[in-house]
C-alpha positions as CSV (number, residue, x, y, z in Angstrom):
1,X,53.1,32.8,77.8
2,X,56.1,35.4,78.8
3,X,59.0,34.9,77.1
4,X,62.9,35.5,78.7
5,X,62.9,38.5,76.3
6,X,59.8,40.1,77.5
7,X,60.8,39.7,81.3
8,X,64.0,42.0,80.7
9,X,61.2,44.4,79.2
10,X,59.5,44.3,82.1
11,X,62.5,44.6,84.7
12,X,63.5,47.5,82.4
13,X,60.7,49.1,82.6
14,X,60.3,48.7,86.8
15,X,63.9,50.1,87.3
16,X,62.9,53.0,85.1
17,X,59.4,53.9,86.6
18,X,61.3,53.9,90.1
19,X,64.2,56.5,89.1
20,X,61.3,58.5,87.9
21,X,59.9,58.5,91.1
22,X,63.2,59.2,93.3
23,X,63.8,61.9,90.8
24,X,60.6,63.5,91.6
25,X,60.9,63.2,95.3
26,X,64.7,65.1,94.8
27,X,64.8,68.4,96.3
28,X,67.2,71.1,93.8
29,X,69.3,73.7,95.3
30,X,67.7,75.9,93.0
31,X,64.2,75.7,94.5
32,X,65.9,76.8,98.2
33,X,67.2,80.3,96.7
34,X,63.8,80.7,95.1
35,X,62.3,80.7,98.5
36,X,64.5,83.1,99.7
37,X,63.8,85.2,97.6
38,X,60.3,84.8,97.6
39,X,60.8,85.7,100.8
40,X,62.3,88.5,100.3
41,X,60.0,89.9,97.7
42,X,57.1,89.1,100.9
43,X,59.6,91.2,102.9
44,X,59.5,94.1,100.6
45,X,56.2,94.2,99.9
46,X,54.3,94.0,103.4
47,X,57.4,96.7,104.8
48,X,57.1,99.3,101.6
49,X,58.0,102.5,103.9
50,X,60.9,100.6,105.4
51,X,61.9,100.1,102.1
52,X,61.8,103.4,100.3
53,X,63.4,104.9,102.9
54,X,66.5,102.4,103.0
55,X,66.7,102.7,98.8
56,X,66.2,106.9,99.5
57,X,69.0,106.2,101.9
58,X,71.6,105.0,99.9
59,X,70.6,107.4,96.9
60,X,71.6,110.6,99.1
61,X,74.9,108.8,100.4
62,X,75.7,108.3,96.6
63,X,75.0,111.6,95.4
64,X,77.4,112.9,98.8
65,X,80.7,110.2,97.8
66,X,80.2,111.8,94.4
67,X,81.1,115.5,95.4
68,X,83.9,114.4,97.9
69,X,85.7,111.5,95.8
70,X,88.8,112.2,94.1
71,X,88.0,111.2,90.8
72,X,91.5,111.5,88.3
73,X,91.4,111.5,84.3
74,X,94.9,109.4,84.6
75,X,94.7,107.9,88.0
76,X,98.2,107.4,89.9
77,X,98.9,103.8,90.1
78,X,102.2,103.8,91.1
79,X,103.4,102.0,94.5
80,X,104.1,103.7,97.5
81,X,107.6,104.9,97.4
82,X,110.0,107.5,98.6
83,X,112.6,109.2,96.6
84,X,116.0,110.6,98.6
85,X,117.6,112.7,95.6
86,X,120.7,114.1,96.3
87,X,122.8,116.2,93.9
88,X,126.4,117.4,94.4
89,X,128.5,119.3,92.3
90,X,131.9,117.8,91.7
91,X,131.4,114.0,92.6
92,X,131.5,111.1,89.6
93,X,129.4,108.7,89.4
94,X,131.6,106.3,91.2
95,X,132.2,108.9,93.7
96,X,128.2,109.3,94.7
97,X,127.7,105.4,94.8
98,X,130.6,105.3,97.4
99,X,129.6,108.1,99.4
100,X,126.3,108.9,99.3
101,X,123.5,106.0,97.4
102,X,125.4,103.2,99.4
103,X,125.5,104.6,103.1
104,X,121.1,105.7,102.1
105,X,120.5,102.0,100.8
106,X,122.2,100.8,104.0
107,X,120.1,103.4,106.5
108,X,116.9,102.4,105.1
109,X,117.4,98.9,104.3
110,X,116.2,97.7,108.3
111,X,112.9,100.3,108.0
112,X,109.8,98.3,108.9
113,X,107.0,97.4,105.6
114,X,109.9,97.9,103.2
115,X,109.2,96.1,100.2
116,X,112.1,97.1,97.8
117,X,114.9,99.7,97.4
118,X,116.5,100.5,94.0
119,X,118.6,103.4,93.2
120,X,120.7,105.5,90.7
121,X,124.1,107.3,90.8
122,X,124.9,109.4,87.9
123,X,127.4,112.4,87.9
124,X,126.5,114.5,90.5
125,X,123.1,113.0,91.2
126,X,122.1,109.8,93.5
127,X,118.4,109.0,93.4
128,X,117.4,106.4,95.9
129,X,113.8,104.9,95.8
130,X,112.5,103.2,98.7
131,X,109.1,101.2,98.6
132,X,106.7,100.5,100.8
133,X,103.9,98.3,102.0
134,X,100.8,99.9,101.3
135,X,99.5,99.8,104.7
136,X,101.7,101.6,106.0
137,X,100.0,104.6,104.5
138,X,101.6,107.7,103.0
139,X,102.8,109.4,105.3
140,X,104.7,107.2,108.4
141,X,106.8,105.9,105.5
142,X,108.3,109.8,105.0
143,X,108.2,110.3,109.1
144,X,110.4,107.0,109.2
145,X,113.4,108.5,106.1
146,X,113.2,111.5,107.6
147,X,114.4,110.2,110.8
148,X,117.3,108.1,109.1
149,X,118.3,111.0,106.7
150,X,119.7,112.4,109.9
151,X,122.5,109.6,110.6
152,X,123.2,109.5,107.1
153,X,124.0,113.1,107.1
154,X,126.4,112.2,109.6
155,X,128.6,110.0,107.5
156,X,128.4,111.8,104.0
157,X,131.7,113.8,104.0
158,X,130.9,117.6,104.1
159,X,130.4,119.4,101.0
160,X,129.6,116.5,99.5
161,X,125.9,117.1,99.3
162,X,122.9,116.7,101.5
163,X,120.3,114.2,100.5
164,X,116.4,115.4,100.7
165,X,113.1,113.6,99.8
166,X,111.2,114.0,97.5
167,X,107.9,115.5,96.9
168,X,104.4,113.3,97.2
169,X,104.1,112.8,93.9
170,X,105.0,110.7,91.0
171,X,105.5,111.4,87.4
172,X,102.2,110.3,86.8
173,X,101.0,112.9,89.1
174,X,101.9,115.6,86.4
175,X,98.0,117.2,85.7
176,X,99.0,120.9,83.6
177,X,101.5,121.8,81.5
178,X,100.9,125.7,80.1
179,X,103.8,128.2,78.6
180,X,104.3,131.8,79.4
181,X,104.0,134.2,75.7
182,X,104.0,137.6,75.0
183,X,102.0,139.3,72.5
184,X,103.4,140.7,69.2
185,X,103.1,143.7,69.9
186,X,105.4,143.2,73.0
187,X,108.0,141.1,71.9
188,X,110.6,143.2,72.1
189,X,110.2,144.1,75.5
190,X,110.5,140.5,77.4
191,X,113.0,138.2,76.7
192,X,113.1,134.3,77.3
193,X,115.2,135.4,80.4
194,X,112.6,137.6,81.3
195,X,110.1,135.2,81.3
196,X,111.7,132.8,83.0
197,X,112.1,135.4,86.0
198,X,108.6,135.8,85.8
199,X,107.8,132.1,85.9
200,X,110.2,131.7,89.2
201,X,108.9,134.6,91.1
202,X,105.5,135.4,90.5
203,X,103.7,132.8,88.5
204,X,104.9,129.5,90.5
205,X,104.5,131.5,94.1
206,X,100.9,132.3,93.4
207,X,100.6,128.0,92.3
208,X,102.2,127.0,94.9
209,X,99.0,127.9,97.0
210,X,97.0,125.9,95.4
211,X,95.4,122.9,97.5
212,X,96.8,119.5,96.2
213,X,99.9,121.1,94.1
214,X,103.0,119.9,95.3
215,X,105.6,120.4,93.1
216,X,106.2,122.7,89.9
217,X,109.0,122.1,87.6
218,X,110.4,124.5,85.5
219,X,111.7,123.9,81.6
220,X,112.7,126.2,79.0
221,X,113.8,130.2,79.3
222,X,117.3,131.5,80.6
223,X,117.8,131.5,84.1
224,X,119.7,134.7,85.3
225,X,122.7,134.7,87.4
226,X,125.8,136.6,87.8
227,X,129.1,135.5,87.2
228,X,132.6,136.5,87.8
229,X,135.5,136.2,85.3
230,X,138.7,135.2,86.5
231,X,142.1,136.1,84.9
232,X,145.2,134.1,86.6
233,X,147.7,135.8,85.4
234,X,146.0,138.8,87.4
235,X,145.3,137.3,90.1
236,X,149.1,136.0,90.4
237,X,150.5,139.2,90.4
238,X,148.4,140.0,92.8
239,X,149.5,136.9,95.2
240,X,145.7,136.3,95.6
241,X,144.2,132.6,95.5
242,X,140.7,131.3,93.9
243,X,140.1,130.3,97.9
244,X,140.5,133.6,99.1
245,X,137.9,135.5,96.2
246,X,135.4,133.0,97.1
247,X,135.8,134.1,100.8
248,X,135.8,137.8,99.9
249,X,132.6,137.2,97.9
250,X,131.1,135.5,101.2
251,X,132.4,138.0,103.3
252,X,130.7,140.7,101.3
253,X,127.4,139.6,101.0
254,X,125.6,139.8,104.2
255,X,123.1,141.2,107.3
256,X,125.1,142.2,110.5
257,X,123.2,142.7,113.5
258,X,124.7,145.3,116.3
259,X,121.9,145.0,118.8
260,X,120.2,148.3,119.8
261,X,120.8,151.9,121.9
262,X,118.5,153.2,124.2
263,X,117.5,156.7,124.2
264,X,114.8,158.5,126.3
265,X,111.9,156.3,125.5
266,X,112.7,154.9,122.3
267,X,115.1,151.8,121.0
268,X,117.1,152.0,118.1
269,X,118.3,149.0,116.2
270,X,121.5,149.0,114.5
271,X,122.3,146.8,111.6
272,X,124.6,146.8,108.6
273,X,123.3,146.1,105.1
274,X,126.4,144.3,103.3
275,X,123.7,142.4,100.4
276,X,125.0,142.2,97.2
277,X,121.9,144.3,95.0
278,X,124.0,144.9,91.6
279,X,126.9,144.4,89.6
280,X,128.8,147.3,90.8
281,X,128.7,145.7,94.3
282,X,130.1,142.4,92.5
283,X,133.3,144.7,91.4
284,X,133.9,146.4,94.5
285,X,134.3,143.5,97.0
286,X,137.4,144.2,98.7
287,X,139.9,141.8,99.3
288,X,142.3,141.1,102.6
289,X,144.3,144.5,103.7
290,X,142.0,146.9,102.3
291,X,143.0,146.5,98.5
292,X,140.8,146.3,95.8
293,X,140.8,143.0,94.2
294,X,140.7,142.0,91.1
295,X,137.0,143.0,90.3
296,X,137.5,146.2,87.8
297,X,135.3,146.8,84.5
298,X,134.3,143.9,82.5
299,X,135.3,141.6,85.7
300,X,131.8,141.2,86.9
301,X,128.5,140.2,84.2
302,X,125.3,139.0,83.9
303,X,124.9,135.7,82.4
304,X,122.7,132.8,81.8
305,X,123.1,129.3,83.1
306,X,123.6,126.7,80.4
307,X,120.5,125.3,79.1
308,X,120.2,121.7,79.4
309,X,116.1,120.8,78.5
310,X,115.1,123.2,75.4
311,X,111.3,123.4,75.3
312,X,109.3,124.8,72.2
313,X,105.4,125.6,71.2
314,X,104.2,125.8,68.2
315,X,107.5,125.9,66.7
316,X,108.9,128.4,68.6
317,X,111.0,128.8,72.4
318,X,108.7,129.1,75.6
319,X,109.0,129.3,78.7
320,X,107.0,125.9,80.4
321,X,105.7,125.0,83.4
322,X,104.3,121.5,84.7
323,X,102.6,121.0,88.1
324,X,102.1,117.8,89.8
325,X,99.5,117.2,92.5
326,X,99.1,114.8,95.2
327,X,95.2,114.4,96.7
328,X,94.7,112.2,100.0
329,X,92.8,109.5,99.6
């Protein structure tokens, strides 16, 4: 005789033998991918030449991306932007927002796949940084400034300063930094401003050459220019103005051309050599009506501009160099 308690054992028992069943008759996703690759594995095996030669095919394009790939120890992840930097010599800061970063931000604002522009006015220097999409590439972004910077040359006051881009490269772009020295036993023959005249005109012409080096900067050493020393009181009994020795100074220092003469069967050219070479040319400008200005002895030197980054080695003044680099991609 079957109890009530032993039927529920029973239907218990029924309901779990059939989801055993429709368990077993369930299909997993996992079993599909393992035909496929079974498959695959078939593929491989029955096709072997096909194979090796597809795998030997991929091996020799890898070894080629290797040698051409520009591989960087401190890649350049910086956005694609264009700087406009222009400097100007007797403008405040509220003077080159005004009339110079205001009228650039304005120009370049409407530039197609511009993402952002920032920019900083400082005495005598406006730095404007434009961004771009990075679609656009590297170099239809400059194409497009370029063709703005000359409206906006228009409506910067002259003298003011002319605004330029600048290089493809970013301060993360900065690969070698090496200093100019000079052995003991030669120390007393170059000087820092020595060595910077070496840095300018031999040393960062024969980089410049270089493929991928787009810009060098310069620190340290004393660069050499000549100055002239003005006295007012002289140059008020004289009844000659600041304006007019700038003008003599320009006037002075220059190439004429006076086309050529003919004779028999040769041409010759004239020309007139007026290029300041020395100091002595410096205090023997001449000034309106013949006179000698106020260049004399002790008028005219040679000086050093006034050092604003100080770079040392090892304890002591060098003269530095840093190059930055820009590889296409």
């Amino acid at each position: 005789m079957t109890s009530v308690h032993d039927l529920d054992i029973i239907k218990f028992c029924a309901k779990g033998t059939q989801f055993i069943q429709k368990k077993r008759n369930f299909t997993p996703k996992n079993q599909t991918y393992t035909t496929m690759l079974e498959k695959i594995i078939d593929f491989s095996l029955k096709n072997k030449l096909i194979i090796l030669l597809f795998t030997l095919g991929i091996f020799v394009y890898g070894i080629f991306s290797l040698f051409r790939i520009s591989v960087g120890a401190v890649p350049d992840i910086t956005n694609n932007q264009i700087q406009v930097i222009t400097t100007s010599t007797n403008l405040s800061t509220q003077d080159m927002e005004q009339f110079i970063t205001y009228p650039i931000e304005m120009e370049m604002a409407n530039l197609p796949g511009v993402e952002e522009i920032r920019s900083v006015s400082k005495f005598g220097l406006s730095v404007v940084t434009i961004v771009f999409e990075d679609k656009m590439g590297t170099y239809l972004p400059r194409q497009l400034v370029e063709e703005k910077l000359v409206s906006v040359v228009e409506e910067i006051p002259q003298g003011f300063g002319i605004p330029v881009m600048g290089p493809i490269t970013t301060g993360l772009g900065e690969i070698y930094q090496y200093t100019l020295e000079v052995k003991p036993e030669f120390k007393d023959r170059y000087s820092l401003t020595d060595l910077r005249t070496i840095q300018d005109w031999i040393v960062t012409r024969q980089l410049s050459g270089i493929r991928g080096v787009v810009e060098i900067n310069t620190w340290g050493g004393y660069l050499k220019q000549y100055e002239v020393a003005i006295v007012p009181a002289v140059l008020d009994a004289m009844n000659v103005s600041i304006a007019e020795l700038h003008t003599a100074l320009e006037n002075n220092n220059g190439v004429g051309g006076g086309a050529y003469i003919e004779k028999t069967n040769q041409s010759y050219f004239i020309r007139g050599e007026g290029k300041i070479n020395s100091i002595e040319d410096i205090e023997y400008c001449r000034q309106k009506c013949g006179r000698d200005s106020c260049f004399g002895q002790r008028c005219s030197n040679r000086s050093n501009r006034t050092r604003r980054p100080v770079r040392s080695h090892n304890g002591q003044r060098r003269r530095g160099k840093s190059d930055g680099t820009n590889y296409d991609a």
